[in-house]
C-alpha positions as a Markdown table, in Angstrom:
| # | Residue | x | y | z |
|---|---|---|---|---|
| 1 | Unk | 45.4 | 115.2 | 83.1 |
| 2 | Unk | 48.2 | 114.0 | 81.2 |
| 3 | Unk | 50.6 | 111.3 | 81.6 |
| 4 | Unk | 51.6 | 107.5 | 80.6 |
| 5 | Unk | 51.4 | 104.2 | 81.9 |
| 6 | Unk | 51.4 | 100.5 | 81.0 |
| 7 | Unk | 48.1 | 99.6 | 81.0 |
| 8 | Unk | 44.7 | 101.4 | 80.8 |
| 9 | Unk | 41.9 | 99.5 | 81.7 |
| 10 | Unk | 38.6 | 100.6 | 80.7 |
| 11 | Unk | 35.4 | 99.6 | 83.1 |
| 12 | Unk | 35.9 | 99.0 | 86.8 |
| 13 | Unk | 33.1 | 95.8 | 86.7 |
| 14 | Unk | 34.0 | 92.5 | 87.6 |
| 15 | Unk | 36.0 | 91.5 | 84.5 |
| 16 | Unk | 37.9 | 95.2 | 84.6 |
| 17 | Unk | 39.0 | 95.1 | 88.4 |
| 18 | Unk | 39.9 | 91.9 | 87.9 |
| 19 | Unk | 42.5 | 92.5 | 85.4 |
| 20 | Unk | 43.6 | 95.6 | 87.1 |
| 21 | Unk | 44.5 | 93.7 | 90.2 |
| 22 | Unk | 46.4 | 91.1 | 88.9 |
| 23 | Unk | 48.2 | 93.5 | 86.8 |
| 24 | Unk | 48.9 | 95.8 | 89.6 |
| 25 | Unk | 50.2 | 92.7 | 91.7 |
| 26 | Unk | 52.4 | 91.3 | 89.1 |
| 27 | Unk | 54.1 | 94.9 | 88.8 |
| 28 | Unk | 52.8 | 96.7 | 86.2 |
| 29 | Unk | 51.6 | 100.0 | 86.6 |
| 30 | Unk | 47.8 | 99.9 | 85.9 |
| 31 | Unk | 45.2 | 103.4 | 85.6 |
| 32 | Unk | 41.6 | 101.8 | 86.6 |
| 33 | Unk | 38.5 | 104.2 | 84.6 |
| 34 | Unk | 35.2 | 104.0 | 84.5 |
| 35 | Unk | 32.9 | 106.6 | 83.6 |
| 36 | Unk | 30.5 | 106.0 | 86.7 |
| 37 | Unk | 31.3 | 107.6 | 90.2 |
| 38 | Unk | 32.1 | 105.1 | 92.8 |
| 39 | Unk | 30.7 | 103.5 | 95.0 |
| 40 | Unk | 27.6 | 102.9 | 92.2 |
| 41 | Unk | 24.9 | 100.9 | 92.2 |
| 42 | Unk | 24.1 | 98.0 | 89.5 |
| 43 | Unk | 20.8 | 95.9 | 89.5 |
| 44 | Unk | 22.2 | 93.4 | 87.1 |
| 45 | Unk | 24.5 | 90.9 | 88.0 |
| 46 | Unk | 24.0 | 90.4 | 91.8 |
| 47 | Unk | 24.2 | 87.1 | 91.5 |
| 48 | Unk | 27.3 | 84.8 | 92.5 |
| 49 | Unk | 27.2 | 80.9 | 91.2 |
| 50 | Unk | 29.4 | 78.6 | 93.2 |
| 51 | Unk | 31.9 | 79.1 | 89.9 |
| 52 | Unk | 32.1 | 82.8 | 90.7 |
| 53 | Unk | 32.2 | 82.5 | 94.4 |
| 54 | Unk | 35.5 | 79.9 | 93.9 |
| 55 | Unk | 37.0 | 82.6 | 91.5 |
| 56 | Unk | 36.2 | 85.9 | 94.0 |
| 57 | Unk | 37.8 | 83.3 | 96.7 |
| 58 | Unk | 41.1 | 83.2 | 94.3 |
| 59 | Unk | 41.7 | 86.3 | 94.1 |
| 60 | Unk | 42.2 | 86.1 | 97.7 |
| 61 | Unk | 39.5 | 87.8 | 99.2 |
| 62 | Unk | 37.5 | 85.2 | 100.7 |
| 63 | Unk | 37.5 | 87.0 | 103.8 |
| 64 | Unk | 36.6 | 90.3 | 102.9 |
| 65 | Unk | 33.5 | 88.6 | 100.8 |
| 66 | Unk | 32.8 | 86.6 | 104.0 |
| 67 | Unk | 32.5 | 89.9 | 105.9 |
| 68 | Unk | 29.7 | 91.3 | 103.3 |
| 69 | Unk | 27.1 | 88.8 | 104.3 |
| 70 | Unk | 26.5 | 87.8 | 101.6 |
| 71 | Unk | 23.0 | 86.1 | 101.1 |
| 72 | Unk | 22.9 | 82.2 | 100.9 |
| 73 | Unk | 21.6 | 81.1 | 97.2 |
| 74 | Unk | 21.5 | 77.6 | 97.4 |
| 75 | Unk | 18.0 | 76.7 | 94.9 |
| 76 | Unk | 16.0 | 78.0 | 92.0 |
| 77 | Unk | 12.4 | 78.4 | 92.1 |
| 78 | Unk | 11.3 | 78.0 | 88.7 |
| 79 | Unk | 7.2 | 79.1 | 88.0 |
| 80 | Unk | 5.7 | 79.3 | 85.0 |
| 81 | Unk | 1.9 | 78.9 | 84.3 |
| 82 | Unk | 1.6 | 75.2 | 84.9 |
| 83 | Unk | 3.4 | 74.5 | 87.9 |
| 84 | Unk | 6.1 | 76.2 | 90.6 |
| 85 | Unk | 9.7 | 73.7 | 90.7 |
| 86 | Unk | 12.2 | 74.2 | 93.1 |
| 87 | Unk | 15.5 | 72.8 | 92.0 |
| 88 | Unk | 18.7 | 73.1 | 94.1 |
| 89 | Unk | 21.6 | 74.7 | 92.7 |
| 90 | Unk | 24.0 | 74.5 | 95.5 |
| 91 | Unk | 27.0 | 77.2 | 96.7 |
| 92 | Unk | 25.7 | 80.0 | 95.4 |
| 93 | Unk | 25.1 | 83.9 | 96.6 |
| 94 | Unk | 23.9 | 87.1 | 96.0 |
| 95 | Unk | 25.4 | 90.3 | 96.9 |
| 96 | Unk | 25.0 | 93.7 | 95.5 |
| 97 | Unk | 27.4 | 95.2 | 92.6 |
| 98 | Unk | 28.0 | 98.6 | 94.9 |
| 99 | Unk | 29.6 | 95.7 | 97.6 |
| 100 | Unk | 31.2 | 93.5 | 95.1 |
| 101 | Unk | 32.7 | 96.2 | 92.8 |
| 102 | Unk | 34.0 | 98.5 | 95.5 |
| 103 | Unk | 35.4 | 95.1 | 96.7 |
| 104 | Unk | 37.5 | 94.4 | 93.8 |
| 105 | Unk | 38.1 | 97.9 | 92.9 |
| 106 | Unk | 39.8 | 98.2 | 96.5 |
| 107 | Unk | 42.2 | 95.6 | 96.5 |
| 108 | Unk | 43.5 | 96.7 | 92.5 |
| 109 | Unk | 43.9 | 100.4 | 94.6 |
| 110 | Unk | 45.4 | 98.3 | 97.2 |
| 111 | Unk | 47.6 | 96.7 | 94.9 |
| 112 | Unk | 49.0 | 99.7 | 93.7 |
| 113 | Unk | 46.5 | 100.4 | 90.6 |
| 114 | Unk | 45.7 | 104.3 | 90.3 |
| 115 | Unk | 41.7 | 104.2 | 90.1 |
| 116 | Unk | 39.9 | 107.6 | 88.2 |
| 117 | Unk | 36.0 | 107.2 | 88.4 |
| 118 | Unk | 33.4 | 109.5 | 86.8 |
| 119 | Unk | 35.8 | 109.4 | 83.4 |
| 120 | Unk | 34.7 | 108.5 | 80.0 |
| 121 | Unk | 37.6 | 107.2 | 78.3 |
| 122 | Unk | 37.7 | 106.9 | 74.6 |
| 123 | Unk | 40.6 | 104.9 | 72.6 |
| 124 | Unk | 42.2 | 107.3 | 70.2 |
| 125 | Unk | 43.2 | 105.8 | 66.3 |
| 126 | Unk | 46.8 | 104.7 | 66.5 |
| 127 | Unk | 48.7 | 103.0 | 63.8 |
| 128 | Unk | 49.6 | 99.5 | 63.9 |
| 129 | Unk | 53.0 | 99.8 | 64.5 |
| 130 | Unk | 52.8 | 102.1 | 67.4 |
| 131 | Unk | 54.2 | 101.5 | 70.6 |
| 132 | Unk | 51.5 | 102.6 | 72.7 |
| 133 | Unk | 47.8 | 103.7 | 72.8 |
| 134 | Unk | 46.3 | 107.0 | 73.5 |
| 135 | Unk | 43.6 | 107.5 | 75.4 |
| 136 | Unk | 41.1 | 110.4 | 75.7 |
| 137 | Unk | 39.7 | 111.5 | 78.9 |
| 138 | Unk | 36.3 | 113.4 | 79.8 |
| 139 | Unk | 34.4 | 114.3 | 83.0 |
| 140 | Unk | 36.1 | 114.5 | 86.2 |
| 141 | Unk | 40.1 | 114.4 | 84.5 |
| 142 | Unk | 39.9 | 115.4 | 81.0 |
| 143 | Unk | 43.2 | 115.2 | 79.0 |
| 144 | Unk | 45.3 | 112.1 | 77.0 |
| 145 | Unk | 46.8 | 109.4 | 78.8 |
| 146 | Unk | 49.2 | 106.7 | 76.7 |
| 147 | Unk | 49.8 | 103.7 | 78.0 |
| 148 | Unk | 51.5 | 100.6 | 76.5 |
| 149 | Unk | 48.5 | 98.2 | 76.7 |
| 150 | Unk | 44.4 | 98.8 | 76.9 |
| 151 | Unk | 42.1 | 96.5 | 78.2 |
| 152 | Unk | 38.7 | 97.2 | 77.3 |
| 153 | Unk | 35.8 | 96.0 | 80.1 |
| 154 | Unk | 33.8 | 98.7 | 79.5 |
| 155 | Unk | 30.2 | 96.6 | 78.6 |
| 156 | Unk | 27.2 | 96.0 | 76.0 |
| 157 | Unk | 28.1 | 99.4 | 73.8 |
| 158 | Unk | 29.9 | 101.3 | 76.3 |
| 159 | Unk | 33.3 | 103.2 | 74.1 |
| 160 | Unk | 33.4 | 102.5 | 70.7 |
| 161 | Unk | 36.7 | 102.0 | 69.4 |
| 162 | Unk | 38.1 | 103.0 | 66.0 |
| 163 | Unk | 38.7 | 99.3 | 64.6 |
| 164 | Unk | 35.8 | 97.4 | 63.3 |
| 165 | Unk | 36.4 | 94.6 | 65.9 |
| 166 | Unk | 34.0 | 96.6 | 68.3 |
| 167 | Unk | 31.2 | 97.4 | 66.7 |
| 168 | Unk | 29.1 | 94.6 | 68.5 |
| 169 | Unk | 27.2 | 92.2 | 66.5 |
| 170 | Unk | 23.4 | 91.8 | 67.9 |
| 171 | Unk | 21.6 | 89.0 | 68.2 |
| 172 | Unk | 17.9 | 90.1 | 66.4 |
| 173 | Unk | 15.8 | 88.0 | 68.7 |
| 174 | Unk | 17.7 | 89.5 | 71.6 |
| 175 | Unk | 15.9 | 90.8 | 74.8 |
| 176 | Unk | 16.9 | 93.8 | 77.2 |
| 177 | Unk | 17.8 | 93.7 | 80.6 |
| 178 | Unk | 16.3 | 96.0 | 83.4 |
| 179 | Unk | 15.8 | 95.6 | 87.0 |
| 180 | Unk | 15.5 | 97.1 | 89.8 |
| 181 | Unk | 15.7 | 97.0 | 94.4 |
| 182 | Unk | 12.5 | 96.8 | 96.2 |
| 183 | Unk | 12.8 | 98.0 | 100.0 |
| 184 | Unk | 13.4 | 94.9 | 102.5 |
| 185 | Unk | 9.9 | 95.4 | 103.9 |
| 186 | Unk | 9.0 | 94.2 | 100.8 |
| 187 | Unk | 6.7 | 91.3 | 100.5 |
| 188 | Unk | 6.7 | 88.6 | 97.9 |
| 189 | Unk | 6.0 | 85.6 | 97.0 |
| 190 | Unk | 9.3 | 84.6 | 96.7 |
| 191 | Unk | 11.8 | 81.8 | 98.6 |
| 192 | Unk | 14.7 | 83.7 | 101.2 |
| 193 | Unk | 17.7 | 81.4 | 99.7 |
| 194 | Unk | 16.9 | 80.6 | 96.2 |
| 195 | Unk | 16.4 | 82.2 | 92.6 |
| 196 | Unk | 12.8 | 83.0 | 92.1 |
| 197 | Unk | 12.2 | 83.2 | 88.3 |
| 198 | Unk | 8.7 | 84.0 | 86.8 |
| 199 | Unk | 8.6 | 82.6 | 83.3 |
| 200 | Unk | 6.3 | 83.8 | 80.1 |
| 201 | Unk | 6.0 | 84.4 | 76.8 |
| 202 | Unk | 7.5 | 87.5 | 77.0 |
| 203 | Unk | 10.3 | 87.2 | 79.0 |
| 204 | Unk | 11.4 | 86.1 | 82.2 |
| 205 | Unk | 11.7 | 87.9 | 85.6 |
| 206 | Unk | 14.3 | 86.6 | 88.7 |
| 207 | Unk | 14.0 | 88.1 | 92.1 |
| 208 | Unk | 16.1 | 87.0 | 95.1 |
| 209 | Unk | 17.6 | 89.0 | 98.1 |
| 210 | Unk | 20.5 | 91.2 | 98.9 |
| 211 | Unk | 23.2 | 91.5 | 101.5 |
| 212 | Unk | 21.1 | 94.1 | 103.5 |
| 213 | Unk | 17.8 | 92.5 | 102.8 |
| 214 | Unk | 16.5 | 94.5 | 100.1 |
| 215 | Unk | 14.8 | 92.4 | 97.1 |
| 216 | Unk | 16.3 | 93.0 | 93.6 |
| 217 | Unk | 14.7 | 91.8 | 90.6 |
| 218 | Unk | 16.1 | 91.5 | 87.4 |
| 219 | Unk | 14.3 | 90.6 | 83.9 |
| 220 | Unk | 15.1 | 90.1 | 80.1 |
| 221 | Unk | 12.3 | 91.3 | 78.1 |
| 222 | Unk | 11.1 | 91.3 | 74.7 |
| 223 | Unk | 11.5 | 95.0 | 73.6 |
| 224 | Unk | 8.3 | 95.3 | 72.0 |
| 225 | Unk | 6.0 | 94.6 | 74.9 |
| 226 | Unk | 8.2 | 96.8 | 77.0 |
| 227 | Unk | 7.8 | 99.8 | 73.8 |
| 228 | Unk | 3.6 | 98.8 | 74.3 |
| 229 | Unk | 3.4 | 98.5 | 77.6 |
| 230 | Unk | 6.2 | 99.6 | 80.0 |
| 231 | Unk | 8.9 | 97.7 | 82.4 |
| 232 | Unk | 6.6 | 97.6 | 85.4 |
| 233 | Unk | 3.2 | 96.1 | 83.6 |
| 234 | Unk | 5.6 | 93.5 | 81.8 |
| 235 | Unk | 6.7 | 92.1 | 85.0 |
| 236 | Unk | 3.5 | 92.6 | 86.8 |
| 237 | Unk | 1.8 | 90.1 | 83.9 |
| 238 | Unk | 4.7 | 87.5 | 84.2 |
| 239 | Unk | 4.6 | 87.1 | 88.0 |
| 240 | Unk | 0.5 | 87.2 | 87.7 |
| 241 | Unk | 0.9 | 84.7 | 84.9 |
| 242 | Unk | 2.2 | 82.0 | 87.1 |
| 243 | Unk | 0.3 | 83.1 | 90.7 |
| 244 | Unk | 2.3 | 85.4 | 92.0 |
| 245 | Unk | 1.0 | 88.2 | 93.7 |
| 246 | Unk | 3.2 | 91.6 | 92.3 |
| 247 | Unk | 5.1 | 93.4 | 95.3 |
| 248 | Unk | 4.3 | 96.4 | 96.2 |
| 249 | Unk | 6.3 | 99.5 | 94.9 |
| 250 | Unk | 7.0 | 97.7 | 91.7 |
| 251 | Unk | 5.2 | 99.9 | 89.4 |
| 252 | Unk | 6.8 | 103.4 | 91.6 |
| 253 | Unk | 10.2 | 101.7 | 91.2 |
| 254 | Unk | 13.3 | 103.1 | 89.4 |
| 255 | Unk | 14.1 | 101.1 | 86.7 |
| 256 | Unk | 17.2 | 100.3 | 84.7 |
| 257 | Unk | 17.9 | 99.1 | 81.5 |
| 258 | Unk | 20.1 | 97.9 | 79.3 |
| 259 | Unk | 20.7 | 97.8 | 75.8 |
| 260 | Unk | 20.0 | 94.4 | 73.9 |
| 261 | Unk | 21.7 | 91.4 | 75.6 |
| 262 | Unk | 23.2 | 89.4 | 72.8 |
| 263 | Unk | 25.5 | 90.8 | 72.1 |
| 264 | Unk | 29.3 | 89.4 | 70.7 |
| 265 | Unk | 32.4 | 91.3 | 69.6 |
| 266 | Unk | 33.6 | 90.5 | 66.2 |
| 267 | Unk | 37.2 | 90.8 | 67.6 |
| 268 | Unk | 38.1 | 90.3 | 71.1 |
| 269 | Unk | 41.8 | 92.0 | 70.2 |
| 270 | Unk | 43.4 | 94.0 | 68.1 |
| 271 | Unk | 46.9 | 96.0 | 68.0 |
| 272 | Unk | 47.7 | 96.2 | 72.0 |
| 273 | Unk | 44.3 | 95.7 | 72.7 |
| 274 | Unk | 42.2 | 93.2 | 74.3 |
| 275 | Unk | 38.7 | 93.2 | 75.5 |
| 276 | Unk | 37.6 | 91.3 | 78.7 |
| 277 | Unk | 33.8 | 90.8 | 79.8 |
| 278 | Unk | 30.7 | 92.0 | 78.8 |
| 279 | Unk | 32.7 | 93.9 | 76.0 |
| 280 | Unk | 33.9 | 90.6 | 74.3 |
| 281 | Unk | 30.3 | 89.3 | 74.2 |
| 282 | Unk | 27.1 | 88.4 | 76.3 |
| 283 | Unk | 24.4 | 86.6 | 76.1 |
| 284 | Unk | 21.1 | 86.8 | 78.0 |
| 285 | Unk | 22.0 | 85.9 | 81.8 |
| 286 | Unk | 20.8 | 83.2 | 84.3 |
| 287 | Unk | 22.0 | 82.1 | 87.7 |
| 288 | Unk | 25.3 | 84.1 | 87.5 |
| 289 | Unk | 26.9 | 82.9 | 84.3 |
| 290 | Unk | 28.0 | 86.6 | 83.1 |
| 291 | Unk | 29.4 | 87.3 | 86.4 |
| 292 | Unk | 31.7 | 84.4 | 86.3 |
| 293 | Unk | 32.6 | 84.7 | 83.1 |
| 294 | Unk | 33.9 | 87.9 | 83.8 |
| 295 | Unk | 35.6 | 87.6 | 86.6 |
| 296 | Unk | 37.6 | 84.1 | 84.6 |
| 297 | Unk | 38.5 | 86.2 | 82.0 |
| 298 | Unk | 39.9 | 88.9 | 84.1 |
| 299 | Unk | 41.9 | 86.9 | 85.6 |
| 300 | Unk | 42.8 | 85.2 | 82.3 |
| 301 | Unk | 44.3 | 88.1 | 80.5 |
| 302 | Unk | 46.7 | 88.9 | 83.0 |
| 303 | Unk | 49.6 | 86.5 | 81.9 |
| 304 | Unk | 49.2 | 87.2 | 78.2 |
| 305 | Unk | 49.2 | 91.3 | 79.2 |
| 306 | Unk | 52.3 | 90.6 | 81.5 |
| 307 | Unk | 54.0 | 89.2 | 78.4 |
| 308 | Unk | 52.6 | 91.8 | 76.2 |
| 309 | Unk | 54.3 | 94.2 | 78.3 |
| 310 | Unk | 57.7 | 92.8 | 78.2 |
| 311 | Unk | 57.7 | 92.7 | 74.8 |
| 312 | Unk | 54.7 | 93.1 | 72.3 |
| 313 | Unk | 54.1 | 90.5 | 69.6 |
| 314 | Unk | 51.5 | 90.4 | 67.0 |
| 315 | Unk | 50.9 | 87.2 | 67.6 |
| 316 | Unk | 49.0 | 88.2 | 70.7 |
| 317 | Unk | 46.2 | 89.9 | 69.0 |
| 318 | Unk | 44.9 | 86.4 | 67.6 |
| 319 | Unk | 46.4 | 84.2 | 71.1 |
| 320 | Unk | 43.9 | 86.4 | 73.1 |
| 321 | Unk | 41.2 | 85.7 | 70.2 |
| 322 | Unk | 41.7 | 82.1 | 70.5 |
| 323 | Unk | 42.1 | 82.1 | 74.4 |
| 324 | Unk | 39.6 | 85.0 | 75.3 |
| 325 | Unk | 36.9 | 82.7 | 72.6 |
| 326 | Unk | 38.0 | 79.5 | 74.4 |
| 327 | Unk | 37.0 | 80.8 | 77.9 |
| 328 | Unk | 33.4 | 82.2 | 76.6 |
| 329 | Unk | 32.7 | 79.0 | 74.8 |
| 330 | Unk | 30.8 | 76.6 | 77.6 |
| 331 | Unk | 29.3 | 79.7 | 79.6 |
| 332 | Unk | 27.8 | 81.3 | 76.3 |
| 333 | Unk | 26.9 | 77.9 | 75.4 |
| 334 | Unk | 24.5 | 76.8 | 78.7 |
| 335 | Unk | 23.4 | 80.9 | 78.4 |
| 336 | Unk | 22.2 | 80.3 | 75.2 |
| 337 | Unk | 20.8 | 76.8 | 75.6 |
| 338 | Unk | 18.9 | 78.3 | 78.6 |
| 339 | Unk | 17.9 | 81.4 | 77.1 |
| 340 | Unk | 16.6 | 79.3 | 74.3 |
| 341 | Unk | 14.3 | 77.0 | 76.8 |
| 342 | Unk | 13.2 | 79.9 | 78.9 |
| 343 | Unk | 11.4 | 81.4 | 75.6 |
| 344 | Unk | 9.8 | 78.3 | 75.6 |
| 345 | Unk | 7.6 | 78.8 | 78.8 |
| 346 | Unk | 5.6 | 74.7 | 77.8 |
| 347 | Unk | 9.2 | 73.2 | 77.6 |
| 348 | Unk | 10.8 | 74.9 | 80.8 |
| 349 | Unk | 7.9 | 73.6 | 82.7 |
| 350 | Unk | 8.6 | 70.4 | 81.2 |
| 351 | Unk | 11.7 | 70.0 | 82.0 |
| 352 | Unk | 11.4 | 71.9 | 85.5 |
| 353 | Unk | 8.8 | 69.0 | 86.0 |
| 354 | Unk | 10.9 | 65.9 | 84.6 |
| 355 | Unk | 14.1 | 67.2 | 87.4 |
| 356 | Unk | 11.6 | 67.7 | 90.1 |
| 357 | Unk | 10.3 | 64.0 | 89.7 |
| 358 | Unk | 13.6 | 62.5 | 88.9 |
| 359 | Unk | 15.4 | 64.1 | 92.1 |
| 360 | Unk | 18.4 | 61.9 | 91.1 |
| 361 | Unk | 19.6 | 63.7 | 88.0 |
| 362 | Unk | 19.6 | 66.8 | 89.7 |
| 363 | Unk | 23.2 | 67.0 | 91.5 |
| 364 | Unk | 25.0 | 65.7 | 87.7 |
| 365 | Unk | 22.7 | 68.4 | 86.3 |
| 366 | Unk | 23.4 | 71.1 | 88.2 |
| 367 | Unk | 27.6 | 70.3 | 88.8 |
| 368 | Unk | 27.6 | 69.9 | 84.7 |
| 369 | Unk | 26.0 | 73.6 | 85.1 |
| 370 | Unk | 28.0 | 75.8 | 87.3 |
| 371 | Unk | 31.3 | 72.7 | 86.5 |
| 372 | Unk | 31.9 | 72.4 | 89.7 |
| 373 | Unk | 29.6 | 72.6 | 93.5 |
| 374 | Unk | 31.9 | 74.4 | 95.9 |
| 375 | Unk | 30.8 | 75.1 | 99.5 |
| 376 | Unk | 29.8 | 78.7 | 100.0 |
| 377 | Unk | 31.6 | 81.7 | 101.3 |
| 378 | Unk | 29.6 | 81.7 | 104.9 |
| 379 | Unk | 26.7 | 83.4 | 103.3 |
| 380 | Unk | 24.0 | 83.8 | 105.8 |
């Protein structure tokens, strides 16, 4: 295919659809890619903190999310090899990525955005003083498309770009991500409403429920044991670490992975670019951080690109910087600080132990977490 419009965005995730809609709704005509076919299933990211749940409401479709079903998170079960803590962490959810993409995805279409799925779409070189950007298309429409803005929300080393700004810079010590959905038969130790993570020395592992009832458990790793031993005996030995019995089917499961997790994008712009999401930077997830911060920054480019559009400035490549940067800051910070304690299995049981016999810090700790409790969407 060939053609033009004003803005391409790349990766129909959270952050992507996001952008798309409130592109598509402030008037701009917007071409949605991603190089999966829809509807497609993630094992990552399932989780909604009562953040993200206020941000999927803003959009304006609390109802439709209502109608999903979504399954009531409301604690985290914290176990490591001392003791098992159960910590509330109020207004929270889970629902799969196939619901809460599609979701999204629908109301940009609905919008007016054109969406293409099962595309790769690769930025092309332009000059600096170009009015527009071409992209290159492969897989179910091949051909160029120009538009006069590109939004890249593509992921952890999903397109590379020409410009240097996208060649990720990786955190050494990082971990990997992988995960996977047990049957709903399934039985585990494990709470129905609350964050279950087994904590060790090698990683940690979180399991809590779907929608439909299915468990999905999610992990970050440390790549070497997973290059000894494999996904499914890593997560077996964390969950027998701290007492809990392994479900059945986890070592016939399909897993995913990803590549490593921290992960941060020397540039979050360049000349009428700006990346959104996991492509501007992650770090190692917990209790629906990345998810948030996703869908905040979707919604955050939207003015800037609606300027950009009526008339591109310069300027803009180092407002997003500063802007897209600013929104990243806190989340990346408590990520980090987290990710740091949870590699510390002594110290997070510490901790876990100090909030479970000090009941009274928890509500300060736990608002200062997620900024803000908000009452759920009617998850059952």
């Amino acid at each position: 295919m060939t053609g033009s419009t004003d803005v391409v965005v790349i990766g129909a995730g959270p952050a992507g659809a996001t952008a798309a809609l409130g592109l598509a709704r402030a008037g701009a005509s917007v071409v949605l890619i991603d190089s999966a076919r829809f509807p497609r299933t993630k094992v990552c990211g399932c989780c909604l903190n009562a953040r993200a749940v206020e941000l999927v409401n803003s959009l304006g479709l609390r109802d439709a999310l209502h109608g999903m079903q979504p399954h009531r998170i409301d604690a985290i079960q914290l176990a490591t090899s001392r003791s098992v803590t159960r910590l509330p962490l109020p207004g929270g959810a889970s629902v799969s990525r196939v619901q809460l993409d599609t979701l999204i995805v629908d109301a940009a279409i609905a919008a007016g955005a054109r969406f293409i799925d099962g595309t790769w779409a690769t930025p092309s070189q332009d000059s600096a003083d170009a009015a527009s950007c071409t992209v290159n298309l492969r897989g179910a429409h091949d051909g160029l498309l120009a538009s006069r803005l590109l939004i890249q929300a593509d992921g952890l080393n999903r397109n590379p770009t020409p410009d240097a700004g996208r060649r990720m810079h990786v955190a050494g010590s990082s971990r990997i991500g992988v995960g996977t959905v047990l049957a709903s038969g399934t039985q585990g130790p494990w709470c129905e409403h609350a964050v279950n993570m087994a904590v060790g020395v090698e990683g940690y592992a979180g399991a809590v429920r779907f929608e439909d009832g299915r468990w999905n458990i999610a992990a970050a790793l440390d790549p070497d044991a997973v290059k000894r031993r494999g996904i499914a005996d890593v997560i077996h030995s964390l969950l027998e670490n701290v007492g809990w019995d392994a479900p059945a089917g986890l070592h016939t499961a399909q897993w995913r992975g990803t590549p490593r997790l921290t992960q941060r994008a020397p540039a979050l712009s360049a000349h009428r670019l700006f990346r959104i999401g996991d492509a501007a930077g992650y770090v190692e997830p917990f209790t629906g951080e990345g998810i948030a911060t996703a869908l905040e920054m979707g919604q955050g480019i939207v003015p800037l690109a609606t300027r950009a559009l009526e008339r591109w400035d310069a300027g803009m490549v180092s407002e997003w910087q500063h802007t897209g940067e600013a929104l990243m800051r806190a989340p990346h910070r408590r990520a980090s600080v987290a990710a740091w304690i949870l590699r510390r299995p002594r110290l997070t049981a510490a901790l876990a132990e100090v909030l479970a016999r000090c009941p009274s810090i928890v509500p300060a700790a736990t608002t200062a977490w997620t900024r803000h409790a908000v009452p759920s969407v009617g998850a059952r």
